[in-house]
C-alpha positions in Angstrom: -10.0 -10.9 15.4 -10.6 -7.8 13.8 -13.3 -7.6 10.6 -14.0 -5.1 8.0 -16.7 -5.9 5.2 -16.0 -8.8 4.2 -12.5 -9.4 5.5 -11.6 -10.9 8.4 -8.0 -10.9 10.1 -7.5 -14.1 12.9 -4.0 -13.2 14.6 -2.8 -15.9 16.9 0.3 -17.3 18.3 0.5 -20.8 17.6 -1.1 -22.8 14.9 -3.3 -24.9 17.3 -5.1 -21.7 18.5 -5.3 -20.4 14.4 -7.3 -23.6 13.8 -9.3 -23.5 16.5 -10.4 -19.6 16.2 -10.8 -20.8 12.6 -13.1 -23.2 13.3 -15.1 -21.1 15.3 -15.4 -18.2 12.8 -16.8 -20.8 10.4 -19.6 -22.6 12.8 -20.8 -19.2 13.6 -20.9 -18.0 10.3 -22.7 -21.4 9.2 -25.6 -20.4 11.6 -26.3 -17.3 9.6 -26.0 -19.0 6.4 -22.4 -17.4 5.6 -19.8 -20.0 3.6 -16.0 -19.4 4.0 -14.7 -18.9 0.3 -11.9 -21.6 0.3 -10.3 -20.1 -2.5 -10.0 -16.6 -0.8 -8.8 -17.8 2.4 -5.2 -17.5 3.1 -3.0 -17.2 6.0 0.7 -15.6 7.0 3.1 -16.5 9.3 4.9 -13.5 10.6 8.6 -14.3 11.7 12.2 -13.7 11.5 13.0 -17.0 10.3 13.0 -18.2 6.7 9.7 -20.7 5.9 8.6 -22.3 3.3 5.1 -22.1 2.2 2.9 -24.6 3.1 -0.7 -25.4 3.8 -2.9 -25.5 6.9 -6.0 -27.8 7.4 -8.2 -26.4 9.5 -11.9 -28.6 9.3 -12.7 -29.4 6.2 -10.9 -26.3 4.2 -7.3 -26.4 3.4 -5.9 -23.1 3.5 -2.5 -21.8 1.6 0.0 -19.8 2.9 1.3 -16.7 1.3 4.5 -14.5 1.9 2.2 -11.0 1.5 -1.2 -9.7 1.1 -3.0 -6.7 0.1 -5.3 -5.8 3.2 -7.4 -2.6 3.6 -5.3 -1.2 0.5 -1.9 -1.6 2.3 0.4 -4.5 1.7 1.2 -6.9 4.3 4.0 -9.6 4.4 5.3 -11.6 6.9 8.9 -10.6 7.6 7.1 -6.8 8.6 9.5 -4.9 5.8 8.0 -2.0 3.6 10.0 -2.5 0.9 7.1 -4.0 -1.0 4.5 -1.7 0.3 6.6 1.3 -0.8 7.1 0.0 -4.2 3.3 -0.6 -5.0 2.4 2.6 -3.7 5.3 4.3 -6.0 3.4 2.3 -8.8 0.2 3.4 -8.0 1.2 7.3 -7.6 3.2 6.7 -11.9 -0.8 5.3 -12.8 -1.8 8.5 -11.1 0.4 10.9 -13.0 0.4 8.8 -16.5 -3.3 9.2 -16.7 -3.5 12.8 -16.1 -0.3 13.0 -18.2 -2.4 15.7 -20.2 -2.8 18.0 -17.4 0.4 17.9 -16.3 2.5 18.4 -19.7 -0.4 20.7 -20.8 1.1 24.7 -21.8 -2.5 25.9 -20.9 -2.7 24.7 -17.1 -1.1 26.8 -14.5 2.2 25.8 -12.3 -0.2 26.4 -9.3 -3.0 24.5 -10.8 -0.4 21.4 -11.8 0.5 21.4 -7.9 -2.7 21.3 -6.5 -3.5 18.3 -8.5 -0.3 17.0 -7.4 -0.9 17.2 -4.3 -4.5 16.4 -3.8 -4.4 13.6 -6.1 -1.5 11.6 -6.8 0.5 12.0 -3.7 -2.4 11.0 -1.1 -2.0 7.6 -3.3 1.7 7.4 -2.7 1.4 8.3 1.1 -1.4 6.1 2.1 -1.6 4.5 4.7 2.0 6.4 5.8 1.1 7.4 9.4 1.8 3.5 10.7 5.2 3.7 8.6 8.6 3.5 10.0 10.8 5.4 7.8 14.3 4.4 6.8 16.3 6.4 4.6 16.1 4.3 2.1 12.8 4.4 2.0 12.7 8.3 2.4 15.1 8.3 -1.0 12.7 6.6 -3.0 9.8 8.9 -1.9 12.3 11.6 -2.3 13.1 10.7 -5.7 9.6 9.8 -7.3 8.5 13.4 -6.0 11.4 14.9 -8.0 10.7 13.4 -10.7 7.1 14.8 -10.7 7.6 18.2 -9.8 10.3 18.3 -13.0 7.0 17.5 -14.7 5.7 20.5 -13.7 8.2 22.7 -13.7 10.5 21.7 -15.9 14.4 21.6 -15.4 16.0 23.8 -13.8 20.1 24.5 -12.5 19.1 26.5 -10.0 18.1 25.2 -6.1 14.5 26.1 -6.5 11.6 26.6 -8.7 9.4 29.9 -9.3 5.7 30.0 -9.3 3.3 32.3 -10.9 2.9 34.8 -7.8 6.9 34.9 -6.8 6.5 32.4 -4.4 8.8 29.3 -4.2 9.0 25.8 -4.0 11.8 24.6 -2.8 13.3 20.9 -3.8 14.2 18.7 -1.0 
């Protein structure tokens, strides 16, 4: 069982032992006048296999079942793909860059400058949580491509391999 806040992960390998830990979790709880939101409470069955969704009664609460979850900021689902995950945090990094739009198309902000808030703002969004990624080249391409697309933001189109900045230094793409 592992808790943060207010959310609480149960991992278990059958349902029997889900209930059960469930059940626990809410007697405690009780004791120091806690309620488990019924609403809120959902579970995920990791596995290979293709399941339907369904519902698990555990007590008195009925609990759905959903296919993915946003937990800690990260997406979760239950066949362990980061297809999903990728795509959110691509979607988050656009929000990002759209509402700084300004700074980024602005004539009167430096190259350099542009960067830095490239790279201390929107792509820490993007990359969140990348450390417990495993990276496919698929997944790489999209990354790839949506940090193209923002540094042709910032420096414009070019023909040539690379881009200059202000000082002679270079960026190089790829």
């Amino acid at each position: 069982m592992l808790s943060y806040a207010d959310d609480i992960l149960i991992t278990a390998q059958t349902q029997q032992t889900l209930i059960d830990t469930f059940g626990k979790l809410k007697d405690i709880s009780s004791q120091y006048g806690l309620i488990v939101n019924e609403s809120k409470t959902k579970y995920m069955k990791c596995t290979r296999r293709e399941n339907t969704l369904g519902k698990l009664r555990a007590g008195d609460i009925q609990i759905d079942q959903v296919k993915s979850f946003s937990y800690l900021g990260s997406t979760v689902n239950g066949n362990n793909t980061l297809e999903e995950e990728i795509r959110e945090r691509i979607a988050k990094g656009n929000r990002a860059f759209y509402a700084n739009k300004a700074l980024f198309t602005s004539k009167l902000v430096f190259r350099r400058s542009k960067l830095k808030l490239y790279w201390t703002v929107i792509r820490p969004i993007v990359v969140y949580g990348c450390e417990t990624w495993v990276l496919k080249e698929k997944i790489i391409q999209k990354l790839s491509v949506f940090e193209r697309k923002i540094l042709r933001k910032v420096f414009g189109a070019t023909k040539k391999k690379r881009w200059k900045l202000e000082n002679q230094n270079e960026y190089r793409i790829g």
